[in-house]
C-alpha positions as CSV (number, residue, x, y, z in Angstrom):
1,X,0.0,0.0,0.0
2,X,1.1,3.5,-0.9
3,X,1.1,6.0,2.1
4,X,-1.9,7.6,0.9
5,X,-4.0,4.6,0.9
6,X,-2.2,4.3,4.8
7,X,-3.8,7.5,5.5
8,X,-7.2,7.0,4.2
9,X,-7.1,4.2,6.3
10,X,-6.6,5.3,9.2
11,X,-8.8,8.3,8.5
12,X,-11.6,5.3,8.4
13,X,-10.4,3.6,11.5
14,X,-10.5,6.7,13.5
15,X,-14.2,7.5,12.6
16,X,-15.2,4.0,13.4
17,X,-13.5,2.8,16.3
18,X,-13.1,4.6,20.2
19,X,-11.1,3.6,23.1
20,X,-7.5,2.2,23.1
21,X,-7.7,1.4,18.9
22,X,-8.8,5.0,18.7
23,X,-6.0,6.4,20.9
24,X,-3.2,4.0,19.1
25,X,-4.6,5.0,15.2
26,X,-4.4,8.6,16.7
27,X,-0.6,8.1,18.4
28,X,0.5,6.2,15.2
29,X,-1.1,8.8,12.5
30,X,-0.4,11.7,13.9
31,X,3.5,10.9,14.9
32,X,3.7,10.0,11.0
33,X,2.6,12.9,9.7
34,X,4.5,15.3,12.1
35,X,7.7,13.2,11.0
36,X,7.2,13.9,7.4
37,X,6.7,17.3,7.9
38,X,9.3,18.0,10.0
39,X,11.4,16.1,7.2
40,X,10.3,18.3,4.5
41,X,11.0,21.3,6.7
42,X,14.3,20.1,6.9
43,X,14.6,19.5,3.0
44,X,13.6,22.8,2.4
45,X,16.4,23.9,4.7
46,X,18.8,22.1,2.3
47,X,20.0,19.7,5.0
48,X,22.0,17.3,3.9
49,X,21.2,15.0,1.2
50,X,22.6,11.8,2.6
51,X,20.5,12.4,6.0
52,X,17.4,13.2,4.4
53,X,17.7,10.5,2.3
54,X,18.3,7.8,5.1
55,X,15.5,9.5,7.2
56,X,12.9,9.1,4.6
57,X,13.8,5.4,3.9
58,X,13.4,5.1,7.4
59,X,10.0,7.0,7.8
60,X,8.3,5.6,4.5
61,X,9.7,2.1,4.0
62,X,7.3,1.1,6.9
63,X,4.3,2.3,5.6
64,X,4.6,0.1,2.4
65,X,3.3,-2.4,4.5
66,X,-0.3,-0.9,4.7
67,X,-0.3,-0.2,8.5
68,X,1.4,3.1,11.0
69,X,1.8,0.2,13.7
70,X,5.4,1.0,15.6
71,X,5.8,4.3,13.4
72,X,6.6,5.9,16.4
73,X,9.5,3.5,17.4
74,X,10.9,3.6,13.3
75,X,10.8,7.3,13.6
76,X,13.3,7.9,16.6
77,X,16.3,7.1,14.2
78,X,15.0,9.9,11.6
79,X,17.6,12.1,13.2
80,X,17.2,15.0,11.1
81,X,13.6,15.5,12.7
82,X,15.5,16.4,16.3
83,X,17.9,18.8,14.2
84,X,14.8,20.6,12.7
85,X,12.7,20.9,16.4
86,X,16.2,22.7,17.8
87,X,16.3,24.9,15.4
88,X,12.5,26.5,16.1
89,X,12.6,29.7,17.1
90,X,8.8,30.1,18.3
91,X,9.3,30.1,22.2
92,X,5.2,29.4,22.5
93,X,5.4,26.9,19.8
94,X,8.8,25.1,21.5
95,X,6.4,25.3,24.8
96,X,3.3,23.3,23.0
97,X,5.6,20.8,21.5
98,X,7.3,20.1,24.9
99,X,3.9,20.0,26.7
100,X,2.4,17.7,23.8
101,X,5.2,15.6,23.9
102,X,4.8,15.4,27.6
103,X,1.1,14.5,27.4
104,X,1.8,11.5,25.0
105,X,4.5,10.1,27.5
106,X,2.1,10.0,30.3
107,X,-0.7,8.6,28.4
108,X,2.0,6.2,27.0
109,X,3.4,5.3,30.4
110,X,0.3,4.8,32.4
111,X,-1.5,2.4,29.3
112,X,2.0,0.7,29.1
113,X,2.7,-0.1,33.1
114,X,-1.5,-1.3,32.7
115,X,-0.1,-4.1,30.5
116,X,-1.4,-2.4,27.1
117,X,0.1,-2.4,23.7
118,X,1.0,1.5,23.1
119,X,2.2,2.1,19.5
C-alpha cells in the first residue's frame, strides 16, 4: 500500500473505532505525519542529502506495508527531525511541543505499566 491509501485508512479507523484502537490510530497517524513534515522542513532547509535520504527510507519504508503500527518506534532514528525541532525559534510553539510531547509520554506510560500495547 502507498502512504496515501495508509492515510485514508486510518482516517476510516478513527471515525469508526473509540477507546484504546482509537487512541493507538491517533498516536500512530499523527507521529507520522508530524515526521514527514518535519522532514520536509528540513529539505527545504537544504540539510544534507545523505541524511534526508536515510530518514525518509526510514520514515516511508514502513508504511509500504499498509499499516502506522510502531511508526513511532521507526521514527526515533529519523535524526534529522531532532535537528529541525532545535532549530524553532517560536518560544510558545517550543512550549506546546514540549507539553504535547509530555502528554503522550504520560498517556503512553500509564496504558504501558497497565499491560497495554501503546504504538
Amino acid at each position: 500500500m502507498l502512504l496515501p491509501q495508509v492515510i485514508w485508512r486510518y482516517l476510516k479507523i478513527l471515525a469508526t473505532t473509540e477507546g484504546l484502537p482509537f487512541f493507538n490510530a491517533v498516536f500512530e497517524l499523527v507521529s507520522t505525519v508530524f515526521a514527514i513534515t518535519l522532514l520536509y522542513t528540513a529539505w527545504l532547509k537544504k540539510y544534507k542529502l545523505d541524511w534526508l535520504t536515510f530518514s525518509a527510507l526510514a520514515v516511508l519504508i514502513p508504511t509500504l506495508s499498509g499499516t502506522l503500527a510502531s511508526m513511532p518506534r521507526y521514527i526515533i532514528v529519523a535524526f534529522p527531525i531532532y535537528i529541525a525541532l532545535a532549530q524553532i525559534k517560536n518560544v510558545a510553539a517550543k512550549i506546546a511541543i514540549v507539553l504535547i510531547f509530555a502528554l503522550m509520554l504520560a498517556a503512553s506510560a500509564v496504558l504501558f505499566t497497565q499491560g497495554y500495547w501503546v504504538a
